[in-house]
VOGU-3710 file (C-alpha; in Angstrom, 3 decimals, decimal comma):
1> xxxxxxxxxx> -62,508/6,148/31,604  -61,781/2,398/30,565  -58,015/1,918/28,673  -58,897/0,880/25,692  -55,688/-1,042/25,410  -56,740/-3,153/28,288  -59,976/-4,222/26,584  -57,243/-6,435/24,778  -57,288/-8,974/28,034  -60,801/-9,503/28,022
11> xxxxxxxxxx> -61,365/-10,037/24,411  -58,770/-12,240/24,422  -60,415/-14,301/27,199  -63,546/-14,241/24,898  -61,833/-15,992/22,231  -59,692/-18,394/23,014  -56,568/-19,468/20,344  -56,381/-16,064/18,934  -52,904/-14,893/18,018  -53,243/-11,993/20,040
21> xxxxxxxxxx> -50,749/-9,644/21,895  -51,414/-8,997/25,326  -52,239/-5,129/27,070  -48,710/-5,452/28,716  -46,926/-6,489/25,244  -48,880/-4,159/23,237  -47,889/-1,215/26,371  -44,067/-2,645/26,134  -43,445/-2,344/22,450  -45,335/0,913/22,570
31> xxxxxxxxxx> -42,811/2,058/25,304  -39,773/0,896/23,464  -41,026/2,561/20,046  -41,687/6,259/21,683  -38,060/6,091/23,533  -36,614/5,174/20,639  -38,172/7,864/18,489  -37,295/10,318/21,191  -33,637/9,283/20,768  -33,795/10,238/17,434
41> xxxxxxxxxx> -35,127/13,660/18,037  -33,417/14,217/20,689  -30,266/13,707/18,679  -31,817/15,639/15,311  -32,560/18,923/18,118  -28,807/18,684/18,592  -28,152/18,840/15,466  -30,732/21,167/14,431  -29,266/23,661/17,264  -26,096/23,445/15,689
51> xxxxxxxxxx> -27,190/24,371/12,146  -29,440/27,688/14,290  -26,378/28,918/16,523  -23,675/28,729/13,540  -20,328/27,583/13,109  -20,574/25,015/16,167  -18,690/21,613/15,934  -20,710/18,305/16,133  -18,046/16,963/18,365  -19,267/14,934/20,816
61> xxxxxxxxxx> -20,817/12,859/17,619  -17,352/12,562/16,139  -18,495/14,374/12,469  -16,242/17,279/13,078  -19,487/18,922/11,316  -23,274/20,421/11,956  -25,432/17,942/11,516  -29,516/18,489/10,307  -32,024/16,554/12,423  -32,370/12,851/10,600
71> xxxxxxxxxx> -35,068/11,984/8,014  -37,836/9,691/9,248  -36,690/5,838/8,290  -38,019/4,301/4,885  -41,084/2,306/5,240  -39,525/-1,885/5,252  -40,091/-3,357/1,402  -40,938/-7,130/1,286  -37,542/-8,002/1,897  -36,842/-6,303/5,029
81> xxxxxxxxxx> -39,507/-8,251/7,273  -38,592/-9,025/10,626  -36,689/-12,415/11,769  -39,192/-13,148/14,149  -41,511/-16,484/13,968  -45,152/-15,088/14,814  -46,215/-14,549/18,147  -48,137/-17,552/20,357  -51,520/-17,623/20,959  -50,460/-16,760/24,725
91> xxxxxxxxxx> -47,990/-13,166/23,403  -45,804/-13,196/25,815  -43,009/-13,831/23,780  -41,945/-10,356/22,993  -41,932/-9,736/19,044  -39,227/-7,698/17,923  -39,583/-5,104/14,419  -35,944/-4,985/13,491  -34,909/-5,749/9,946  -32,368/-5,598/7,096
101> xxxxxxxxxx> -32,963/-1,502/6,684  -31,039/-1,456/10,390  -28,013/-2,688/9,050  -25,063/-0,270/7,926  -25,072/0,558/4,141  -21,549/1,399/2,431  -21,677/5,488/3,069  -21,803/5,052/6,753  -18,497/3,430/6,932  -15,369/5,322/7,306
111> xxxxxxxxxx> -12,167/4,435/5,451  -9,592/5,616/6,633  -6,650/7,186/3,934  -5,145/5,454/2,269  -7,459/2,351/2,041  -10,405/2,470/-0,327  -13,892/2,533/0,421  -16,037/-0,171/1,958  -18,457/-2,245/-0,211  -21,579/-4,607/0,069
121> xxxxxxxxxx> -20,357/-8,342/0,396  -22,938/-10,402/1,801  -26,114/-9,716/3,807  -27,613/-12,353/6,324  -31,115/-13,179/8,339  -29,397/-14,149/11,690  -25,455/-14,146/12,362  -24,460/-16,124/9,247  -23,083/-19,484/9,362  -19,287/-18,353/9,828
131> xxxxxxxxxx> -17,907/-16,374/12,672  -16,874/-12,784/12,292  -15,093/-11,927/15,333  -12,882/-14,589/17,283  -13,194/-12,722/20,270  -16,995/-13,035/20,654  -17,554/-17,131/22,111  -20,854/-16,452/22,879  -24,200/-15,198/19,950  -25,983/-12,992/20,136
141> xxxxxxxxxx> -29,171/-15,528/19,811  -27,863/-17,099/22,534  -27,406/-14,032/24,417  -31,293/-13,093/23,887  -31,283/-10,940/21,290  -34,838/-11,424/19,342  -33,925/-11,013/16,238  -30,406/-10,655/14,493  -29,365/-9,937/11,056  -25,868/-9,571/9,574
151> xxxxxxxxxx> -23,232/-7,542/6,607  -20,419/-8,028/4,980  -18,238/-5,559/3,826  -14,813/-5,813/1,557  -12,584/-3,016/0,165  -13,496/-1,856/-3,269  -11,625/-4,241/-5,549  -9,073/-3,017/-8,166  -7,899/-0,085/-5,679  -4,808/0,049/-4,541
161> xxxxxxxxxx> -4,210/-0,863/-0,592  -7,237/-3,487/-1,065  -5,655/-5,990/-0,117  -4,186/-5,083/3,001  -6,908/-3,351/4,452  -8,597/-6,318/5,882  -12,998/-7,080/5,951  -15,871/-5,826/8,268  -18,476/-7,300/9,353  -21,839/-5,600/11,285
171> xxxxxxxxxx> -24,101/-7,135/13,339  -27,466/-5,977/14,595  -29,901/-7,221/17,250  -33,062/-6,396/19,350  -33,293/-7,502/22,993  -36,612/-7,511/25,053  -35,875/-4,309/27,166  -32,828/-1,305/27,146  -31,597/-3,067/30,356  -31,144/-6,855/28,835
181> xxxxxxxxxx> -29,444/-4,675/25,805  -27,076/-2,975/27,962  -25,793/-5,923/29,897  -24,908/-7,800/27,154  -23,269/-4,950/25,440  -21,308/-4,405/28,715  -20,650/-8,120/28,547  -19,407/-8,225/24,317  -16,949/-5,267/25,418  -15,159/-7,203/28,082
191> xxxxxxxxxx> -14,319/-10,014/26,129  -13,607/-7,837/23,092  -10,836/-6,071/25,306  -9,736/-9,514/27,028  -10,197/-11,944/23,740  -9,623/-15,125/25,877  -10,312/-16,925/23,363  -7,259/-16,108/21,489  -4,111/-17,185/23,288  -1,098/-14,646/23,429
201> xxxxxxxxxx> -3,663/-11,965/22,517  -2,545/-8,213/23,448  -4,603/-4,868/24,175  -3,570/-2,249/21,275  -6,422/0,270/22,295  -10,090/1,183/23,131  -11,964/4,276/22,509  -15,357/5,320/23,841  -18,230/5,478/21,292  -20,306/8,864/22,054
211> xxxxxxxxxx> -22,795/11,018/20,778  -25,481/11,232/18,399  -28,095/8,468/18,872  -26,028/6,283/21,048  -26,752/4,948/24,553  -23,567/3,587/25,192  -20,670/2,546/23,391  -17,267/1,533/23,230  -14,240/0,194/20,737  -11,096/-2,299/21,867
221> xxxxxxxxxx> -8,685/-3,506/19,672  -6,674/-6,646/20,427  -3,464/-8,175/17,988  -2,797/-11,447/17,885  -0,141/-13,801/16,309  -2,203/-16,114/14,153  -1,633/-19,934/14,022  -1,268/-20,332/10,811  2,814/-19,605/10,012  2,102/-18,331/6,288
231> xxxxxxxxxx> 0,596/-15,384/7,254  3,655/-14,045/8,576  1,931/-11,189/10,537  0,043/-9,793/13,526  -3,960/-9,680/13,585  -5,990/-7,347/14,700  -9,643/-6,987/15,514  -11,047/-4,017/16,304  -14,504/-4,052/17,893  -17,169/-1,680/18,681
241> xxxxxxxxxx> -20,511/-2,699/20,377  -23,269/0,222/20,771  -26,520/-0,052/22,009  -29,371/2,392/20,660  -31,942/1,591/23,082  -33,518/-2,109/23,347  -31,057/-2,462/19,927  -27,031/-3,459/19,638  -24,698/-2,784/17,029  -21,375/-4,589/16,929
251> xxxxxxxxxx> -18,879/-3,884/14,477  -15,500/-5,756/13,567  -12,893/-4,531/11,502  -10,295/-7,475/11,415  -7,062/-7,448/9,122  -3,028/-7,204/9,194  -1,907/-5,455/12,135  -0,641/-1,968/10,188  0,956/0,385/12,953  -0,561/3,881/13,049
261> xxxxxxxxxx> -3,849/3,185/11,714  -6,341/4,007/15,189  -9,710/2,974/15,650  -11,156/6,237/15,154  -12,757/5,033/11,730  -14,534/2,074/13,649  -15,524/4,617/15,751  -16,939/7,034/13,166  -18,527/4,006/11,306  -20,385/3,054/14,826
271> xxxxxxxxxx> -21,816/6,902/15,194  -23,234/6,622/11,593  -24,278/3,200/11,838  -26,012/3,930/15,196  -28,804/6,195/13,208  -29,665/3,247/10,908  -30,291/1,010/14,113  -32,514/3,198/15,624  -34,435/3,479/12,157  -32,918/6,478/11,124
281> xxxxxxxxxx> -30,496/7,867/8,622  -27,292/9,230/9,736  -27,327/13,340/9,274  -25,672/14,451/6,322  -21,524/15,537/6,521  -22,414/19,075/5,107  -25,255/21,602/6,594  -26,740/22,378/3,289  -29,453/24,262/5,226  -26,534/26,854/6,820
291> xxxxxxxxxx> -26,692/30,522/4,793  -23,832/30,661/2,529  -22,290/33,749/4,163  -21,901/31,516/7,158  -18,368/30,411/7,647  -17,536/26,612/6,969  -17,828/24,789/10,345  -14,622/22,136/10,532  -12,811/20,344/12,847  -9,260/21,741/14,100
301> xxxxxxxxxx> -6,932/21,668/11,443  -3,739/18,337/11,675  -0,858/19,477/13,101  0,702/16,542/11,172  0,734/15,664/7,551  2,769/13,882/4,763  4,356/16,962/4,448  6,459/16,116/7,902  7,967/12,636/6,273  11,112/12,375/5,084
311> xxxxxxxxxx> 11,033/11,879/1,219  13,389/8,806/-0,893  15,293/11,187/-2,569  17,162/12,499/0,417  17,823/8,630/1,724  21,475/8,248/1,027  22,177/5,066/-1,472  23,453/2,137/-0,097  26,899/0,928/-2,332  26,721/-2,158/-4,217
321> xxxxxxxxxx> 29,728/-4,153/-6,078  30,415/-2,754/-9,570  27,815/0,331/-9,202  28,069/3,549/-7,216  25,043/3,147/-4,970  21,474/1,501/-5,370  18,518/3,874/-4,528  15,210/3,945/-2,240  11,885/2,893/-3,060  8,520/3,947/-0,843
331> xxxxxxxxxx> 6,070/0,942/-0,365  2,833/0,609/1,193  2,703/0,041/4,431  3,875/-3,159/5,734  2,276/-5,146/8,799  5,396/-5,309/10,515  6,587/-2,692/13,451  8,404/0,580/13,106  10,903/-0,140/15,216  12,268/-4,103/15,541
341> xxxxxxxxxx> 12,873/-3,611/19,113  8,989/-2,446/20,035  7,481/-3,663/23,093  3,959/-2,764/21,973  1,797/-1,399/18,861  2,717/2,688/18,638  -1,226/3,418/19,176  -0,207/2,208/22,830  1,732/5,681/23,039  -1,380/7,870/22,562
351> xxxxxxxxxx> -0,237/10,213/20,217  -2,354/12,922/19,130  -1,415/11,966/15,895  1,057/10,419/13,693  2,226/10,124/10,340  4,171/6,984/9,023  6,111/6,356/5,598  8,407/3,652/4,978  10,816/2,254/2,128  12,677/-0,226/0,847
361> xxxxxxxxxx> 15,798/-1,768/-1,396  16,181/-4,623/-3,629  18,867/-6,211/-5,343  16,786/-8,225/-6,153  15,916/-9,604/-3,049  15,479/-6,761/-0,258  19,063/-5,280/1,270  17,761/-2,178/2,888  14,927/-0,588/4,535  13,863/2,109/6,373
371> xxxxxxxxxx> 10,917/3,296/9,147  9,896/6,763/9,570  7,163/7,712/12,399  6,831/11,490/13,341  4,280/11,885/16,673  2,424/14,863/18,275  1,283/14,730/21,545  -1,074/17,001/22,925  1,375/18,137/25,570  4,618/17,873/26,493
381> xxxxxxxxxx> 4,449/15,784/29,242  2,701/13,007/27,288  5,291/13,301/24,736  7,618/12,941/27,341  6,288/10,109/28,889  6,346/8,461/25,149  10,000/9,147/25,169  11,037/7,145/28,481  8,812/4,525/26,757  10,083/4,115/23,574
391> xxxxxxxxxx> 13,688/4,781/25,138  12,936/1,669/27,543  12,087/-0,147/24,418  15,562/0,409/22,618  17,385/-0,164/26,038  15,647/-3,999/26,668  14,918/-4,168/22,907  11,622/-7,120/24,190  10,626/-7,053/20,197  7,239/-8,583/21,400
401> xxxxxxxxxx> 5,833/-6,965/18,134  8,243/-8,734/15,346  8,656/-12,707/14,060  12,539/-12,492/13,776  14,539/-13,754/15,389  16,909/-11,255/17,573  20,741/-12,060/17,838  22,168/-8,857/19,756  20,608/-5,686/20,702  22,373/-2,666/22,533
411> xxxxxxxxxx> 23,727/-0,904/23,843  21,433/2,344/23,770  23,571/6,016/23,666  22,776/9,392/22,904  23,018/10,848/19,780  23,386/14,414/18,710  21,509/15,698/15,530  21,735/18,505/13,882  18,183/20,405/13,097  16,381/23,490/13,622
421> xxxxxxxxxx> 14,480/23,869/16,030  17,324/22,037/18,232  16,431/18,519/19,307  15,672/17,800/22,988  17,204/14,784/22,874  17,426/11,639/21,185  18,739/7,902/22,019  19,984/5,147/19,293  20,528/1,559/19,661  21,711/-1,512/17,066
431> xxxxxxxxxx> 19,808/-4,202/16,779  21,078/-7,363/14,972  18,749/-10,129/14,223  17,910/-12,814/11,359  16,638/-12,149/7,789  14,519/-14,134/5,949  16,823/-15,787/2,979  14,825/-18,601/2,664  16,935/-21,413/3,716  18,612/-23,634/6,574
441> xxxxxxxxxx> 22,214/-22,414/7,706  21,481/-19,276/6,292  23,323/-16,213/7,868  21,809/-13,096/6,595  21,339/-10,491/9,380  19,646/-6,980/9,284  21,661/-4,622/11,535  18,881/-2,445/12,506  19,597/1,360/14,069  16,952/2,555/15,665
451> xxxxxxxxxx> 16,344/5,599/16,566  14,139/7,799/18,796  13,961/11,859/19,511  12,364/14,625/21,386  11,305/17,724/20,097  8,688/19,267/22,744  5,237/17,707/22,181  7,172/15,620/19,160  8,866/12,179/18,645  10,723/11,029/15,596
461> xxxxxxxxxx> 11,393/7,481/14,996  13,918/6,057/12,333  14,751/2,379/11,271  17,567/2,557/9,280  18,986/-1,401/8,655  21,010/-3,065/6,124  21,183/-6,194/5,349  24,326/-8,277/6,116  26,142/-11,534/6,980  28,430/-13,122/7,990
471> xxxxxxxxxx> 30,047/-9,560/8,022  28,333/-6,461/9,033  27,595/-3,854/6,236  31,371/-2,052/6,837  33,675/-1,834/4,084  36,150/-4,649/5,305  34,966/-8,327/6,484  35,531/-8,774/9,177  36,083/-4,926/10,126  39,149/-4,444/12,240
481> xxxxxxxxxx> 39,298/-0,806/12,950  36,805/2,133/13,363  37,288/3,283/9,937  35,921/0,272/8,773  32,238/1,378/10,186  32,429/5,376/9,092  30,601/4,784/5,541  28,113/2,995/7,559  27,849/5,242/10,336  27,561/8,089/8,092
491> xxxxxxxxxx> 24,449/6,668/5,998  22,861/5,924/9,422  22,981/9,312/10,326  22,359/11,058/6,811  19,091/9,582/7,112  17,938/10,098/10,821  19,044/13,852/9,889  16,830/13,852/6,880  14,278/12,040/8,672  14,181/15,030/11,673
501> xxxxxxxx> 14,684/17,840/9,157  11,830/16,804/7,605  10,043/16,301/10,853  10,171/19,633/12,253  10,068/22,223/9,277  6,645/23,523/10,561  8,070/24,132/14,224  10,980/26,347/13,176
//
C-alpha cells in the first residue's frame, strides 16, 4: 500500500510555488507531537497509579502529593499563535507550534514563606528587549530555538517582604529535534553554574530538576557583588533550564542574596511549569478523586520550625546612658550573612533544613544586633562535617560574604553552654570590624561574637555584636581589668544560651 503522506512529494512536484510541507517535515512534526503526548501520559499514569495504590508520595515530582493524570491543553485563542514566519515554498525550515499558553501562569510558581505570591508583569513574543539573566551571553534565537516567547513575574505589591524578594522571569523555546534541545540545555546549565560573565561570581548551589514531565533538568545558583556601590548587597540568580522534549524552559529568580532561602521553590516552579511546556496543565496539589476514608498523603513532617528560634524577649537589653537597658526588635531578613566571618552562603553547608530569625537595636541609629541559624542535617556525620566548616570559618574569619571592613578577628576557643540535651561542643570567636556611621574618620566598630555548636545532627549559630568605638562596649574606656568586660561577657552568653535553649527543646 502507497503512504499517503508521501503522495505529499509528488503533488508538490506537480505544482510548483505551493507553500507546502514536505513528507519528511510533515513525518518530523508528527514524531515530535506523539512523543510529546506520550510524555504527558506517561507522567498522568504516574500519577494516576498513585491516586489507585493510596497514600503514595509524588516524590520524585517534588509535590510531596498524588497527583491525577493532566487535563488535555486548551485549544490556542487568537492571541496565542505561534512566533513562526510561514513556512517556504521549499518546507524545510521546520515550523514550530509553541505559543503564549506554554508559558508559566502565576499558580505554578512557588513562593517560598515568607515572601508573597508571584504575579503577571509582562508577557513577550521572543526574549524581550532587556536581559533577564546575566549569566546567559548567548539567546536562545541564536542558539536555534524556533520560536521563543517570554514572562515576567513580580511579588504581589502591598505585601509585606515584596520588596526584598527579588523578580522572575520564564523563558520558553522550541528547537528542531529533542537532541538540538538537550545540548543547548546542557550548554545554558554550564554557564548558569560558571556565570563568566560576571566577575567575582561564586557557586551557592545546584539542584537537579526531576520528575513529572521533564526530560532533564537542573538549577545553579551563583551570588555576585554588584557594581553598582548603592546596592550595598550580594546578588543572586538562581537558574533552572528543563527541557520537555524538542521544548526548553529556563527560569531565573534573581534578587538580594537572603541566606537560608534554597532553590527548592525554583525547583518546584520548574516541575509545574514543565506541564504547561509540554501543553499540559500541571496536576492538581490535592487528589480530589482519593475516597475520603483514605488517609491524607503528605510529605515527611519538618524537623525544624519557628518554634526552634530564640524569641526577643529573652535577648538581654543592652544599657544605655540615663536608662536601664534598651530592648530587641525582630526584622525581616536582611541580605547580609549570619555570621560576619562566613567564608560562603550557609546553603553551601547542605543542611537538611534550617530556620533563621534575626534582630536588631536602635538608638536611633542601630547599636545592636543579633543572628540566629538553627541546622539539621540528615546525619551526624554531615552535621559534623558542617561543624569543622563553620569552625574553620571563625578560626581564619575570610568574611568573603560581608562589605565591611574587618579590623581584628580571633582568636577562636571553646565555650561551654549550659542546655539540655548537653551540647557536643561549641567554638566562639570576636570579630571587630567597621560600622557604617556615615562619615570620614569615623570610628564606630561592631564587636561581633560569633558563635557555633554541635548538638548531634544540629548546629546553632549566634551573632551577638554591639556597636562600639573608640572603646569596646565594657563599662570603662579604655577597660583596664577583666571586670571591665563581665557585663559584656555576660550578655554575650545570656543570649547564645537562649539562642541553644531554644534550639533544642524538641530533642530533650
Amino acid at each position: 500500500m502507497n503512504d499517503p503522506i508521501s503522495r505529499l512529494d509528488q503533488f508538490r512536484a506537480n505544482t510548483p510555488g505551493a507553500p507546502m510541507k514536505s513528507a519528511a517535515e510533515v513525518r518530523r512534526r508528527g514524531d515530535q507531537i506523539r512523543r510529546r503526548q506520550r510524555t504527558i501520559v506517561t507522567a498522568g499514569a504516574v500519577a494516576l497509579a498513585a491516586v489507585v495504590a493510596g497514600p503514595i508520595i509524588f516524590l520524585s515530582a517534588g509535590f510531596g502529593e498524588r497527583a491525577t493524570e493532566p487535563e488535555p491543553a486548551p485549544a490556542p485563542t487568537p492571541s496565542q499563535t505561534p512566533s513562526t514566519v510561514a513556512p517556504s515554498p521549499s518546507a524545510s525550515t521546520p515550523v514550530s507550534d509553541l505559543t503564549r499558553a506554554n508559558l508559566p501562569v502565576e499558580g505554578d510558581l512557588v513562593a517560598e514563606e515568607p515572601y508573597p505570591k508571584w504575579v503577571q508583569d509582562q508577557t513577550y513574543d521572543g526574549e524581550g528587549r532587556s536581559d533577564y539573566n546575566e549569566c546567559l551571553a548567548t539567546s536562545l534565537a541564536d542558539a536555534g530555538a524556533l520560536a521563543t516567547f517570554r514572562r515576567d513575574f513580580v511579588p504581589e505589591a502591598g505585601k509585606e517582604y515584596a520588596d526584598s524578594a527579588g523578580t522572575l522571569t520564564a523563558v520558553a523555546a522550541e528547537f528542531a529535534s529533542a537532541d538540538e534541545a538537550e545540548k543547548v540545555r546542557a550548554k545554558l546549565s554550564e554557564a548558569a553554574s560558571s556565570c563568566t560573565p560576571v566577575d567575582g561570581s561564586d557557586v551557592a548551589g545546584s539542584l537537579p530538576v526531576e520528575g513529572g514531565v521533564i526530560s532533564h533538568g537542573d538549577v545553579n545558583v551563583v551570588t555576585y557583588v554588584p557594581e553598582d556601590p548603592s546596592l550595598n548587597a550580594r546578588r543572586e540568580v538562581a537558574t533552572a533550564v528543563v527541557t520537555v522534549e524538542d521544548r526548553l524552559l529556563v527560569i531565573t529568580r534573581r534578587r538580594g542574596v537572603q541566606d537560608y532561602v534554597s532553590p527548592t521553590s525554583v525547583r518546584d516552579s520548574a516541575l509545574a511549569a514543565a506541564y504547561r511546556l509540554a501543553g499540559s496543565t500541571p496536576p492538581p496539589t490535592t487528589a480530589s478523586t482519593s475516597p475520603p476514608s483514605s488517609p491524607p498523603s503528605s510529605a515527611p513532617a519538618p524537623i525544624l520550625s519557628d518554634a526552634d528560634l530564640v524569641l526577643a524577649g529573652s535577648l538581654p537589653g543592652l544599657p544605655l546612658p540615663g536608662e536601664s537597658s534598651a530592648t530587641w526588635q525582630q526584622v525581616a531578613t536582611q541580605p547580609t550573612p549570619t555570621l560576619y566571618c562566613q567564608g560562603a552562603w550557609l546553603s553551601s553547608l547542605k543542611a537538611a533544613e534550617s530556620v533563621s530569625r534575626e534582630f536588631r537595636l536602635e538608638n536611633p541609629e542601630e547599636i545592636g544586633k543579633v543572628n540566629v541559624a538553627v541546622l539539621e542535617f540528615a546525619t551526624k556525620a554531615a552535621a559534623d562535617a558542617a561543624y569543622e566548616k563553620v569552625h574553620g570559618w571563625l578560626d581564619t574569619c575570610p568574611a568573603t560574604m560581608a562589605d565591611a571592613k574587618l579590623y581584628t578577628a580571633g582568636p577562636i576557643e571553646s565555650v561551654e553552654i549550659d542546655s539540655d540535651p548537653k551540647v557536643d561542643r561549641a567554638a566562639q570567636t570576636l570579630a571587630e570590624y567597621a560600622a557604617d556611621c556615615g562619615g570620614e574618620g569615623c570610628d564606630s566598630t561592631w564587636y561581633d561574637h560569633q558563635t557555633v555548636a554541635q548538638i548531634g545532627t544540629r548546629l546553632v549559630l549566634v551573632t551577638h555584636a554591639e556597636a562600639g568605638g573608640p572603646c569596646p562596649p565594657t563599662t570603662a574606656c579604655p577597660p583596664e581589668q577583666d571586670a571591665d568586660y563581665a557585663e559584656w561577657d555576660k550578655r554575650v552568653a545570656q543570649t547564645v544560651e537562649a539562642t541553644v535553649d531554644r534550639a533544642v527543646r524538641d530533642l530533650s
